[in-house]
C-alpha atoms as an extended CHARMM CRD file, in Angstrom:
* protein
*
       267  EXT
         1         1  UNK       CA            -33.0290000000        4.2750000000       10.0810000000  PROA      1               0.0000000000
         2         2  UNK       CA            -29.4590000000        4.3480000000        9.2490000000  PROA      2               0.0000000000
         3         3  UNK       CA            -28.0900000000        4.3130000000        5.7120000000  PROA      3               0.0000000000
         4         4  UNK       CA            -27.2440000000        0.9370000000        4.3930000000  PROA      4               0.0000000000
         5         5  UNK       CA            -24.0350000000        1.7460000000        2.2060000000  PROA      5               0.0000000000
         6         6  UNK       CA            -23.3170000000       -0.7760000000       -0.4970000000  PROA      6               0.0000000000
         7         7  UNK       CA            -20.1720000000       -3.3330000000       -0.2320000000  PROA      7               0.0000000000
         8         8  UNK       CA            -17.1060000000       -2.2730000000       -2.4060000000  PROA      8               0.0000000000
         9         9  UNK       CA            -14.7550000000       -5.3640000000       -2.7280000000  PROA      9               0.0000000000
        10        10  UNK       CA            -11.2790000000       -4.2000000000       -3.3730000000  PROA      10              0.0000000000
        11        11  UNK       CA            -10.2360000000       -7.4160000000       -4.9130000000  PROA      11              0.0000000000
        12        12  UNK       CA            -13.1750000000       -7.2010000000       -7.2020000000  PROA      12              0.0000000000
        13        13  UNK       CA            -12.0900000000       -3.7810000000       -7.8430000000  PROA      13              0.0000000000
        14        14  UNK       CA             -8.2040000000       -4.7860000000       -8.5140000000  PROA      14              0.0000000000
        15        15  UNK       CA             -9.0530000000       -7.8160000000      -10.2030000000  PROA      15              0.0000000000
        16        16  UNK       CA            -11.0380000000       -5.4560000000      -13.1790000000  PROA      16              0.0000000000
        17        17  UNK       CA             -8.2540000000       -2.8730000000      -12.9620000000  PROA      17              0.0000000000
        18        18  UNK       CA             -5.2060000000       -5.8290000000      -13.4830000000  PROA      18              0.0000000000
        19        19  UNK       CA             -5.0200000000       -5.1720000000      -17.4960000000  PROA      19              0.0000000000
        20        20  UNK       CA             -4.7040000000       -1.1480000000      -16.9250000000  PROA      20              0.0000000000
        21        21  UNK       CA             -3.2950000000       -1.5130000000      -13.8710000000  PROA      21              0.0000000000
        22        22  UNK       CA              0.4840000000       -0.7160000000      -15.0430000000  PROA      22              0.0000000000
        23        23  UNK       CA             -0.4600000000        1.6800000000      -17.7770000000  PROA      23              0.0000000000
        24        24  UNK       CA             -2.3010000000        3.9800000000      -15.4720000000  PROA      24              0.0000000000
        25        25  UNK       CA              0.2320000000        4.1390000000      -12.3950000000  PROA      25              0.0000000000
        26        26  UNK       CA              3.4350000000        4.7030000000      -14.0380000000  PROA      26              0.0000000000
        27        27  UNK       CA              5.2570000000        6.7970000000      -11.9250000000  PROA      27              0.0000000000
        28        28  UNK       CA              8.8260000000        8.9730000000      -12.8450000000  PROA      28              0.0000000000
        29        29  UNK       CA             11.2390000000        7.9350000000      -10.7970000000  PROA      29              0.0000000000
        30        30  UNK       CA              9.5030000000        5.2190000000       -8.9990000000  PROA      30              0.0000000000
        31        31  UNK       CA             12.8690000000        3.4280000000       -7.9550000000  PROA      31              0.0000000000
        32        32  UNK       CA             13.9480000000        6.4370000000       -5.8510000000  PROA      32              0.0000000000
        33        33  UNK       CA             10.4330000000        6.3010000000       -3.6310000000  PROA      33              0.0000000000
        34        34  UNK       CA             11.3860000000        2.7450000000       -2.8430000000  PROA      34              0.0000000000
        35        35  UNK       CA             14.3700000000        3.3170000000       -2.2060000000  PROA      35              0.0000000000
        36        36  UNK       CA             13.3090000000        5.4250000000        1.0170000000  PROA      36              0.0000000000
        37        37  UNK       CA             12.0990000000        2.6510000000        2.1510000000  PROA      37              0.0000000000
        38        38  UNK       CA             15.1460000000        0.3950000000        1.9010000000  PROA      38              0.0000000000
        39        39  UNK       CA             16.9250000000        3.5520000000        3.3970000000  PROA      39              0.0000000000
        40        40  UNK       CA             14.8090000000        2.7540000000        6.6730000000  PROA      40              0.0000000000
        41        41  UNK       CA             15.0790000000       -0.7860000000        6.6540000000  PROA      41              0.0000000000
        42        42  UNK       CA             18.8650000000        0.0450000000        6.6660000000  PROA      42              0.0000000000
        43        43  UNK       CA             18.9670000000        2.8340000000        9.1400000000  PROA      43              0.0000000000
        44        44  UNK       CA             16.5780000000        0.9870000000       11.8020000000  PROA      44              0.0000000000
        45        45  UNK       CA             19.0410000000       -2.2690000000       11.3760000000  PROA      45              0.0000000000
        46        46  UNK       CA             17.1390000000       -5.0070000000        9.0920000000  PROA      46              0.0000000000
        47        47  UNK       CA             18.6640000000       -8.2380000000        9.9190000000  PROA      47              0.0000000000
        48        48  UNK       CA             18.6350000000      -10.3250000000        6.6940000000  PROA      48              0.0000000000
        49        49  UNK       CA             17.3030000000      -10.2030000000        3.2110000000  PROA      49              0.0000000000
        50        50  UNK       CA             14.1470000000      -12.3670000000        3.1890000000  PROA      50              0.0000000000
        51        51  UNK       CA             11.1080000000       -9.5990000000        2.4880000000  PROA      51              0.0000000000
        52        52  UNK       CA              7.3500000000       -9.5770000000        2.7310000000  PROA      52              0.0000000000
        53        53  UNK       CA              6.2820000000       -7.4070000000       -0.0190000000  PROA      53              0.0000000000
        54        54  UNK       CA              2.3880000000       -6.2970000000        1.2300000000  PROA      54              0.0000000000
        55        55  UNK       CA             -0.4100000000       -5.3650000000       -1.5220000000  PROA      55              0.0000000000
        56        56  UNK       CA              2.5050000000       -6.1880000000       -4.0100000000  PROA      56              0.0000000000
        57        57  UNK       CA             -0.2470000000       -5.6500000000       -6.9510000000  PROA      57              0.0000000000
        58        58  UNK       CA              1.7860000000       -6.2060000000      -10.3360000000  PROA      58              0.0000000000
        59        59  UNK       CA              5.0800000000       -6.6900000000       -8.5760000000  PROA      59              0.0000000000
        60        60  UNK       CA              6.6070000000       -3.0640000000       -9.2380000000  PROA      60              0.0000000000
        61        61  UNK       CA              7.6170000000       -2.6940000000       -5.5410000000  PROA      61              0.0000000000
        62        62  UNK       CA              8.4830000000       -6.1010000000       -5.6750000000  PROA      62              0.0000000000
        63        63  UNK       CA             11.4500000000       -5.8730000000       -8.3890000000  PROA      63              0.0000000000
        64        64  UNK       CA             12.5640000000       -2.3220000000       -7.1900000000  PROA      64              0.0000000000
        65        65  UNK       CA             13.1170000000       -4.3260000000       -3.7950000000  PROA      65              0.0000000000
        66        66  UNK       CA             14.8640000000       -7.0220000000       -5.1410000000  PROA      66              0.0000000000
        67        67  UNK       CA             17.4900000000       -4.2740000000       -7.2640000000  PROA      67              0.0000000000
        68        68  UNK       CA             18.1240000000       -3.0160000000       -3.4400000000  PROA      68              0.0000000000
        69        69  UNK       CA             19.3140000000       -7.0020000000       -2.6200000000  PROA      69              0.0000000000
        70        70  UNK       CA             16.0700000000       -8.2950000000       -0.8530000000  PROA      70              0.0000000000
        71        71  UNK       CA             14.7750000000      -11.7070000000       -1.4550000000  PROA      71              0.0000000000
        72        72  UNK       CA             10.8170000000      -10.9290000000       -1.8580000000  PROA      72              0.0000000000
        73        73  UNK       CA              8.1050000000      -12.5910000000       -1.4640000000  PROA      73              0.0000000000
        74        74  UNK       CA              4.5400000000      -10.3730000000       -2.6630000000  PROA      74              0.0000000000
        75        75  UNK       CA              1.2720000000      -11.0460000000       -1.3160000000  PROA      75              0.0000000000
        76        76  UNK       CA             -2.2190000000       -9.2640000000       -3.0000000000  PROA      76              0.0000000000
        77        77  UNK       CA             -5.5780000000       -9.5660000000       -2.4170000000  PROA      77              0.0000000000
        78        78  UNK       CA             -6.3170000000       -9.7440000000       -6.4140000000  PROA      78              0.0000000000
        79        79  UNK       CA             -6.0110000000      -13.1350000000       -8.3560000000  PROA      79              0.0000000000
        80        80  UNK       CA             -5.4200000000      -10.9450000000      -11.6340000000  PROA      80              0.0000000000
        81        81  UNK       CA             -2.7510000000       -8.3640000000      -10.0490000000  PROA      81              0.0000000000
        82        82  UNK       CA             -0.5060000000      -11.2550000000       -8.9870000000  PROA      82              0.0000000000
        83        83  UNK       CA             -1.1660000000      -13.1640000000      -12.4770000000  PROA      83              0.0000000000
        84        84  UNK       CA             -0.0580000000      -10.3440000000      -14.2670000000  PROA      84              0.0000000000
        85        85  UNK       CA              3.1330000000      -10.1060000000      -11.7580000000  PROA      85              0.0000000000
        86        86  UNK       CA              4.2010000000      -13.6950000000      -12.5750000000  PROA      86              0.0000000000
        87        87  UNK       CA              3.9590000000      -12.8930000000      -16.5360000000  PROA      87              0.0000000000
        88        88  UNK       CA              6.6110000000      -10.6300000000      -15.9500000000  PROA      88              0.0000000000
        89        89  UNK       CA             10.5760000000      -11.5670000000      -17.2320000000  PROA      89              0.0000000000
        90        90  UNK       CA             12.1580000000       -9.2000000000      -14.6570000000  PROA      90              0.0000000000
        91        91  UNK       CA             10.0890000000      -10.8060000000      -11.6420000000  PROA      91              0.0000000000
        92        92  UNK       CA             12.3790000000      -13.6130000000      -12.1120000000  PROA      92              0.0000000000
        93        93  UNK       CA             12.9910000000      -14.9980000000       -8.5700000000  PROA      93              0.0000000000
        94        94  UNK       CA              9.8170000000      -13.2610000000       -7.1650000000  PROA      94              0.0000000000
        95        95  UNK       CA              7.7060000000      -15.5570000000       -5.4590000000  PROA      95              0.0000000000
        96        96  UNK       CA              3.8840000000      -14.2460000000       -5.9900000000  PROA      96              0.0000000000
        97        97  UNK       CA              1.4280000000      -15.4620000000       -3.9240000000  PROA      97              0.0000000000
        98        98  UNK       CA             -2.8470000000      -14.2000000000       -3.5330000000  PROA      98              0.0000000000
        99        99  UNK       CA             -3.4790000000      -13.4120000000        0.0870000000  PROA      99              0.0000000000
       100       100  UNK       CA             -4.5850000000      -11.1300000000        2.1960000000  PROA      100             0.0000000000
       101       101  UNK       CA             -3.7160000000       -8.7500000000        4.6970000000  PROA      101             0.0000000000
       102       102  UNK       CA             -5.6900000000       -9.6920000000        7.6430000000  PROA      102             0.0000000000
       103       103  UNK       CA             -4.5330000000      -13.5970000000        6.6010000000  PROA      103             0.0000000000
       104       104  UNK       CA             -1.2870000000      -13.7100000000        5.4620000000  PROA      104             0.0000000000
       105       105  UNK       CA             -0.0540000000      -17.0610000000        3.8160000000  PROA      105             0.0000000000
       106       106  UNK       CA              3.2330000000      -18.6890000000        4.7720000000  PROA      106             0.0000000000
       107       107  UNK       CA              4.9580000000      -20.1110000000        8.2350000000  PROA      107             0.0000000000
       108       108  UNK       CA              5.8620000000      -17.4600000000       11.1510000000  PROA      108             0.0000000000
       109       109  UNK       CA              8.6040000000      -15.6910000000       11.6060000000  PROA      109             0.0000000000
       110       110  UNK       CA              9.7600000000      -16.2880000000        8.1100000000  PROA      110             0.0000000000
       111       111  UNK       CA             10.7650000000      -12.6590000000        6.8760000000  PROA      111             0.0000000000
       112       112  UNK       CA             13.5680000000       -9.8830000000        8.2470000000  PROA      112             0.0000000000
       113       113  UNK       CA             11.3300000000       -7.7510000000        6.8490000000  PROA      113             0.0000000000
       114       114  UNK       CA              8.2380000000       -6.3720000000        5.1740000000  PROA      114             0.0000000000
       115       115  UNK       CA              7.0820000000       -3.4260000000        3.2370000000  PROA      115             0.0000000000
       116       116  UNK       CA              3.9360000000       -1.9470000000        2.5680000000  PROA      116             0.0000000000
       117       117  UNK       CA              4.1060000000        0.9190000000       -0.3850000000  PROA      117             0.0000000000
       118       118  UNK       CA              1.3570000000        2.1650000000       -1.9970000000  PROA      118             0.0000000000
       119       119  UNK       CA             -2.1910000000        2.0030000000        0.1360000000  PROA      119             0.0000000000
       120       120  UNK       CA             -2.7240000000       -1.6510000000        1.2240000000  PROA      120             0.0000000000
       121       121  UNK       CA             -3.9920000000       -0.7980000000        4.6030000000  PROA      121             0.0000000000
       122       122  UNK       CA             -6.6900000000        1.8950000000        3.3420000000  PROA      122             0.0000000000
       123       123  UNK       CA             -8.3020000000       -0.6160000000        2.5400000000  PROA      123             0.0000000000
       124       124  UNK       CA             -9.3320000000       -2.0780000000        6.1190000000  PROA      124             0.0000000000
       125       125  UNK       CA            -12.2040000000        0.0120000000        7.2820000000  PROA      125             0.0000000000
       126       126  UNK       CA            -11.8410000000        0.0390000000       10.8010000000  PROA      126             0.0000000000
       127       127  UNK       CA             -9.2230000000        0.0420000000       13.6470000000  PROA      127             0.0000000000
       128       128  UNK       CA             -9.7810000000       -3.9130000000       14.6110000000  PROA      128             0.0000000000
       129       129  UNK       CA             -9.0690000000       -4.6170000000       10.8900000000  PROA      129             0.0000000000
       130       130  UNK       CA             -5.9840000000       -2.6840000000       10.7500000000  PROA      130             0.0000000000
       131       131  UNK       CA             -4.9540000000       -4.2160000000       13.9340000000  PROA      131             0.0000000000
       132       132  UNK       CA             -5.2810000000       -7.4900000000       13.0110000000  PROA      132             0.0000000000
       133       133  UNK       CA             -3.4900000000       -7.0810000000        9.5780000000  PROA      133             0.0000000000
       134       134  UNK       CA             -0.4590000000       -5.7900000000       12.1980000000  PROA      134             0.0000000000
       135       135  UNK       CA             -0.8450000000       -8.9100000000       14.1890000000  PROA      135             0.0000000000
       136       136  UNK       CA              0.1400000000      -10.5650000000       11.2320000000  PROA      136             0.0000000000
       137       137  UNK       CA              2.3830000000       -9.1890000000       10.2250000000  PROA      137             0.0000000000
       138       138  UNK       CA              4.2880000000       -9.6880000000       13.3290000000  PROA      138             0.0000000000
       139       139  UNK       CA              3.5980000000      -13.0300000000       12.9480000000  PROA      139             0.0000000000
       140       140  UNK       CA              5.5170000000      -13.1530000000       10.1700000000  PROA      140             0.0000000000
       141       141  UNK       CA              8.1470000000      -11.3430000000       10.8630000000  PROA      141             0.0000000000
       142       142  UNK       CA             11.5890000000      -12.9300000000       12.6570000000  PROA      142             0.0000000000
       143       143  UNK       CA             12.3430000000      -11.5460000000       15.9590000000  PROA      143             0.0000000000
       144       144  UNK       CA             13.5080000000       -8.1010000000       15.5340000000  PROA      144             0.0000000000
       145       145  UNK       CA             12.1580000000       -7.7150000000       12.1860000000  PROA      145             0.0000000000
       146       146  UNK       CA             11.1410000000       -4.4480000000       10.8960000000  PROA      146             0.0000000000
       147       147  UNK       CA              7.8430000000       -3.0880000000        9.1130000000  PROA      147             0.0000000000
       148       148  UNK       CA              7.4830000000       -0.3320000000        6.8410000000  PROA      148             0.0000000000
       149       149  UNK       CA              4.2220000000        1.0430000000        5.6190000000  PROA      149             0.0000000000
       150       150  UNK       CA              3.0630000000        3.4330000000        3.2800000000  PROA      150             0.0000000000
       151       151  UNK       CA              0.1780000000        5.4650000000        4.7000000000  PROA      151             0.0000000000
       152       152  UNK       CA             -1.5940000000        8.2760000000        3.2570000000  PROA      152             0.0000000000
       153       153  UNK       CA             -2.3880000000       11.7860000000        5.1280000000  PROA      153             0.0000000000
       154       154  UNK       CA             -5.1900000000       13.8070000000        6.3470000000  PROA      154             0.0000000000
       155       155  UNK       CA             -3.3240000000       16.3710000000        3.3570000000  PROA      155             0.0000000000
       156       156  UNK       CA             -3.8680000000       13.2250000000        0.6840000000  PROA      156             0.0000000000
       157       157  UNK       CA             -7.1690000000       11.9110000000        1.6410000000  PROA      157             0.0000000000
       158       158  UNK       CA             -8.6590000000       15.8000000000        1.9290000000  PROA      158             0.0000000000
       159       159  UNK       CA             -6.7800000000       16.6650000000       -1.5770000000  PROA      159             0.0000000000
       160       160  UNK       CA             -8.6500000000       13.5490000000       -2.9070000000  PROA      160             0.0000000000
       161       161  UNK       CA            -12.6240000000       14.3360000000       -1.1230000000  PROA      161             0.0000000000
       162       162  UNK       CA            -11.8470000000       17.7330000000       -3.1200000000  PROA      162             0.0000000000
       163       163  UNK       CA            -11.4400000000       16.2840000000       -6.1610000000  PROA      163             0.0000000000
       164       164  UNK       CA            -11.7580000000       15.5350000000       -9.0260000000  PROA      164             0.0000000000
       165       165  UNK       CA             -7.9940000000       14.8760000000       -9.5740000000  PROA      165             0.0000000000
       166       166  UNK       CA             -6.2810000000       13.6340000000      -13.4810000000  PROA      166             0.0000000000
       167       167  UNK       CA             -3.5130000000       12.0340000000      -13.6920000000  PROA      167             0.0000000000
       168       168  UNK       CA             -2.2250000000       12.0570000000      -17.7350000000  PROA      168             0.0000000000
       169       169  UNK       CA              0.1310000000        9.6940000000      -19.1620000000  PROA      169             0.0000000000
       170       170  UNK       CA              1.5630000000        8.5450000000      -22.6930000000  PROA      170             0.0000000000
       171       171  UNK       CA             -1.0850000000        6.4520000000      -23.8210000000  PROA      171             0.0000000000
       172       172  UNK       CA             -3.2190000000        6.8490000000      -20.9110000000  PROA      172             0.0000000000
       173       173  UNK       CA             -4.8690000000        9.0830000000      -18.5120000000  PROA      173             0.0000000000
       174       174  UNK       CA             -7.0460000000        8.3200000000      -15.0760000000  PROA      174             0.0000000000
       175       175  UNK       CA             -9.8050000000       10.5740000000      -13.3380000000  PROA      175             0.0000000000
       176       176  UNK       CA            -10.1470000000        9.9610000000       -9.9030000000  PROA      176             0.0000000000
       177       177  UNK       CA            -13.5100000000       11.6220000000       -8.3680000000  PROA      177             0.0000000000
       178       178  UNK       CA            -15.0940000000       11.2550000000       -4.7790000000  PROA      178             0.0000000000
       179       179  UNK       CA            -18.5270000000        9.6140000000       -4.6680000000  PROA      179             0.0000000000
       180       180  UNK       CA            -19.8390000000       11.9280000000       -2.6900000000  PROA      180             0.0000000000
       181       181  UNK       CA            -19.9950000000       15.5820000000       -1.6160000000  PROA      181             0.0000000000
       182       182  UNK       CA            -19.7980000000       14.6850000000        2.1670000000  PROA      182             0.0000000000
       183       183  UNK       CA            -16.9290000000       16.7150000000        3.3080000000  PROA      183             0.0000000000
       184       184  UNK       CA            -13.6210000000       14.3330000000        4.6600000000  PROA      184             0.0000000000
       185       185  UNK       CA            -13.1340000000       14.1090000000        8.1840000000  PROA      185             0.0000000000
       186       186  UNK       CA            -10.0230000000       12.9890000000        9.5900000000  PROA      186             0.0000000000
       187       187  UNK       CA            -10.1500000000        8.8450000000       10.4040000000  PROA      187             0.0000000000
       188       188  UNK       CA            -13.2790000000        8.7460000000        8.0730000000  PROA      188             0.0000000000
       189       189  UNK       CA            -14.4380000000        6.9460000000        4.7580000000  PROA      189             0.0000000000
       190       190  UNK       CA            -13.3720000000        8.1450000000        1.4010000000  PROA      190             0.0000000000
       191       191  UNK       CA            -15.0010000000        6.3860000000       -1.3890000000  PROA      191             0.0000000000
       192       192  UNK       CA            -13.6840000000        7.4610000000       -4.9060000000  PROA      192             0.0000000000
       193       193  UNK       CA            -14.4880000000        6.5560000000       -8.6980000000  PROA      193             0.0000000000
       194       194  UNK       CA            -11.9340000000        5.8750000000      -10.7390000000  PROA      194             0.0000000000
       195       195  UNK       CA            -12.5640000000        6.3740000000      -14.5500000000  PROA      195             0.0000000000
       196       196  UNK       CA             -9.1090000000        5.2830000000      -16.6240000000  PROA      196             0.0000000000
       197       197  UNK       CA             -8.5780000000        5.4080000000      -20.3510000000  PROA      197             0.0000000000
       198       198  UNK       CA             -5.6900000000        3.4270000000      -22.0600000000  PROA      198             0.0000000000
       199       199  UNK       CA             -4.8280000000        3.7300000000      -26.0700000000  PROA      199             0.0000000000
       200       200  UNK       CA             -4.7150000000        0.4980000000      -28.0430000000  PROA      200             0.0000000000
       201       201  UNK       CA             -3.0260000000       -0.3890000000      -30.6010000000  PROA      201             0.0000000000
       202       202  UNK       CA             -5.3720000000        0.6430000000      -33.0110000000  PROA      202             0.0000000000
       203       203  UNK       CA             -5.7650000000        4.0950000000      -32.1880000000  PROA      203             0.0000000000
       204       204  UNK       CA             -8.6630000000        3.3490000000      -30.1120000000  PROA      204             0.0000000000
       205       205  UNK       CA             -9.2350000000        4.1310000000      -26.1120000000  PROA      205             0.0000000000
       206       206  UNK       CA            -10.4840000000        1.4560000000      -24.1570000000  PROA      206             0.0000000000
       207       207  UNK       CA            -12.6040000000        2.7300000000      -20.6660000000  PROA      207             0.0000000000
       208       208  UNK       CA            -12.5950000000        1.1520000000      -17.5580000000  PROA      208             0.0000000000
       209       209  UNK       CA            -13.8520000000        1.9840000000      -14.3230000000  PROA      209             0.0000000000
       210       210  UNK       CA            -13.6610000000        0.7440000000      -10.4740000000  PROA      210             0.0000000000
       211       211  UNK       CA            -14.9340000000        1.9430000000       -7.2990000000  PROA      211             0.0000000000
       212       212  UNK       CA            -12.8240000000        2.3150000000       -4.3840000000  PROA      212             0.0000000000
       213       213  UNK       CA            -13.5160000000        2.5560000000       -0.5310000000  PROA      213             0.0000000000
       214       214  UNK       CA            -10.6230000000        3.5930000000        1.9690000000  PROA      214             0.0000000000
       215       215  UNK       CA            -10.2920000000        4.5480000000        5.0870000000  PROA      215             0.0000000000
       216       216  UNK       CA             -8.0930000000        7.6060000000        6.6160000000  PROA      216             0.0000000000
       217       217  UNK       CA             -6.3770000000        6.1600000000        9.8560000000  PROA      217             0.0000000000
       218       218  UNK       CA             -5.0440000000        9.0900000000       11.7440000000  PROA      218             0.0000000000
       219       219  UNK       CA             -1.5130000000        9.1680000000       13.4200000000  PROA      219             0.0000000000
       220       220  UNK       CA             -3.1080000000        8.0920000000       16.7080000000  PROA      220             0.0000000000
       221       221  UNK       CA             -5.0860000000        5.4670000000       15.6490000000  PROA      221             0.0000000000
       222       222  UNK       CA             -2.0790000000        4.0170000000       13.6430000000  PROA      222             0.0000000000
       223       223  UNK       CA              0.0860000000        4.2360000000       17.0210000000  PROA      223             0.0000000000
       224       224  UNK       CA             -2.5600000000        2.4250000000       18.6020000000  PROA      224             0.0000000000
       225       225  UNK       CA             -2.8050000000       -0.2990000000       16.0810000000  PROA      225             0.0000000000
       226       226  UNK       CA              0.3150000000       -1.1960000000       16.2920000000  PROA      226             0.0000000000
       227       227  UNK       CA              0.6430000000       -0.9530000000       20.0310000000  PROA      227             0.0000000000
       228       228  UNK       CA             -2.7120000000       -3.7510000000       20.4120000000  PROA      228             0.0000000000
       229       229  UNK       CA             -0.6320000000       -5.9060000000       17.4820000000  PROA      229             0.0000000000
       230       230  UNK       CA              2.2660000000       -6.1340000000       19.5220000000  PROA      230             0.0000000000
       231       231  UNK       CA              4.6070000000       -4.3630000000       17.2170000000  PROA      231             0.0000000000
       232       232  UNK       CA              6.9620000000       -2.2670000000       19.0330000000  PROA      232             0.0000000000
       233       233  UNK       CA              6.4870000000        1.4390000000       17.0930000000  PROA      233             0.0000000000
       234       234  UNK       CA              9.9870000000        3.5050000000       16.0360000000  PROA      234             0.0000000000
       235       235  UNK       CA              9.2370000000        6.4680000000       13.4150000000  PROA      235             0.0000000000
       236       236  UNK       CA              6.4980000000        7.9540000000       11.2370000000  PROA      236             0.0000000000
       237       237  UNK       CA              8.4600000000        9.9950000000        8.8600000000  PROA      237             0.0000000000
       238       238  UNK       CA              6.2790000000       12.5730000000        6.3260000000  PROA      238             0.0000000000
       239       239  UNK       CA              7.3050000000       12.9030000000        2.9410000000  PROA      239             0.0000000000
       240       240  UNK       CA              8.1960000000       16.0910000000        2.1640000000  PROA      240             0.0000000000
       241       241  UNK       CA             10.1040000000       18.3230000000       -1.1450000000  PROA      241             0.0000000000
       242       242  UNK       CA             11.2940000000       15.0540000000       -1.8320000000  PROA      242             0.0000000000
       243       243  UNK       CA             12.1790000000       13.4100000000        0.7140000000  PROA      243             0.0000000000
       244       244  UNK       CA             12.2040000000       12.0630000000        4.2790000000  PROA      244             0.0000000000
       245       245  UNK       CA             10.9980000000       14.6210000000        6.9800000000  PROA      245             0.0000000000
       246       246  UNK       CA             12.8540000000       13.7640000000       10.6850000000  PROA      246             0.0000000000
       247       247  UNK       CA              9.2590000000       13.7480000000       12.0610000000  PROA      247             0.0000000000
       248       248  UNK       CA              5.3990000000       13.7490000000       10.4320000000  PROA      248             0.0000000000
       249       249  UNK       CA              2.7040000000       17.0170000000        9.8470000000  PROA      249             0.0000000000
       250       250  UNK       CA             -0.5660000000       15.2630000000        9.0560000000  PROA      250             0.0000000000
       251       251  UNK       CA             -1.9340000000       18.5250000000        7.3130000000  PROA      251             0.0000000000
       252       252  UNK       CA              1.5930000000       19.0840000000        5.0260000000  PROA      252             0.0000000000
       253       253  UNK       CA              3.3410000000       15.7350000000        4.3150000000  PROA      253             0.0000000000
       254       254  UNK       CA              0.7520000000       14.1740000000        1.7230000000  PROA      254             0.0000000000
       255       255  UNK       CA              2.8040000000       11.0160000000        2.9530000000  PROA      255             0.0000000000
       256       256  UNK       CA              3.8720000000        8.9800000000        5.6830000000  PROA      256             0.0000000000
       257       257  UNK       CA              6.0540000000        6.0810000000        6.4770000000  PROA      257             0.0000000000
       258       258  UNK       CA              6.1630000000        4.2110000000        9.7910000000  PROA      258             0.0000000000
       259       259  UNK       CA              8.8970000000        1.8920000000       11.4740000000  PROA      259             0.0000000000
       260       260  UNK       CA              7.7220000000       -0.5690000000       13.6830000000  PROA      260             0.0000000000
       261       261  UNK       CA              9.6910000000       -3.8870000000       14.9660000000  PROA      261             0.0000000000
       262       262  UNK       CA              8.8220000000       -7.3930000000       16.0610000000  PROA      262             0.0000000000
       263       263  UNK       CA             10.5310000000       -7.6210000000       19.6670000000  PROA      263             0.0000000000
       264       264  UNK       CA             12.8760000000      -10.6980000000       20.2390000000  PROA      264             0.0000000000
       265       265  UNK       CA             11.1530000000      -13.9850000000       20.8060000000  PROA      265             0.0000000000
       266       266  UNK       CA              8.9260000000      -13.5170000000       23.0610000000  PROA      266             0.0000000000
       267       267  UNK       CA              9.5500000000      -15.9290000000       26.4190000000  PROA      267             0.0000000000
């Protein structure tokens, strides 16, 4: 008899981690990572300024976006993330909205563009998931409008299965640890505990933690997602001593970003 392996809801898990959310993910320079990805937009030809921000979570992408001139609109899976997006003062302008990837809210062909930073699409756990979250995206997108997505590595997801990693911040610190000692195989599951710890304002540390399952997609199975969704494919770029590699190595760029286009109206 095959293993029965338990449900872990990502919006459950989101929806507990809302309140550390921002304290634990701080990241140095976090404005010049998005900016790669208004670099693409640019170089590949985006069209207009209306923006689907995908797995917005507390918005960060969302107002580094709108700095680079884009009109956003953020989607999340996680009542909580987007609540504490809208009680924001610099999201002014932002619209917020819960939704998720494999049902996006909103008319078609609305945006010029969409963006996908962090690790959304990780969290569909098989091909006809991640297919259909494509699909919709193309849907939503204006002829010729251009996706880019954040994906994660066989380098990342192995560096993670051989944890445990800890990331240390002022006034916080996270341990990330895999569930299990199964060793990662590339395309497979990866699920991962996360323990974080953020100070109050008394002195004490207040302990939360989530459970998390992904799923590695490798560069083929990505191509082939997007080829079933109808999305025309352009570039996979690896991230690499700081920025943009010309082309992607799976097993030394910890991460990737692809290009893909909505064609022109179709008929």
């Amino acid at each position: 008899m095959s293993e029965i392996i338990p449900q872990i809801s990502p919006r459950v898990a989101y929806d507990e981690l809302a309140k550390h959310y921002d304290a634990v993910s701080r990241t140095p320079d976090y404005h010049r990572w998005m900016q790669l990805f208004d670099d693409l937009f640019r170089e590949y030809g985006v069209r207009g300024p209306l923006l689907l921000d995908l797995g917005c979570g507390t918005g960060n992408s969302s107002v580094e976006l709108k700095k680079q001139g884009y009109q956003v609109t953020g989607i999340d899976i996680s009542p909580e993330m987007i609540e504490v997006a809208r009680n924001k003062d610099e999201m002014s302008g932002i619209e917020f909205q819960v939704g998720e990837l494999t049902d996006i809210p909103g008319p078609p062909g609305t945006f010029d563009a969409a963006a996908a930073a962090g690790e959304p699409f990780h969290y569909l756990l098989d091909e006809d998931a991640l297919t259909t979250a494509f699909s919709e995206v193309k849907r939503m997108l204006a002829p010729q409008g251009l996706l880019v997505a954040e994906m994660n590595t066989t380098m990342a997801f192995r560096m993670s299965a051989e944890g445990p990693g800890v990331r240390r911040l002022e006034g916080s610190f996270v341990c990330f640890s895999p569930s299990s000692a199964t060793p990662f195989s590339p395309g497979g599951l990866l699920d991962m505990e996360s323990d974080s710890f953020v100070e109050q304002n008394d002195g004490s540390w207040e302990h939360l933690s989530t459970r998390h399952r992904t799923r590695h997609f490798t560069h083929d199975q990505v191509l082939r997602c997007l080829k079933e969704s109808g999305l025309d494919f352009i570039a996979a770029r690896g991230f690499h001593g700081g920025g943009l590699a010309q082309d992607l190595d799976e097993e030394h760029h910890i991460k990737a970003l692809y290009v893909a286009r909505r064609a022109e109206a179709e008929g």
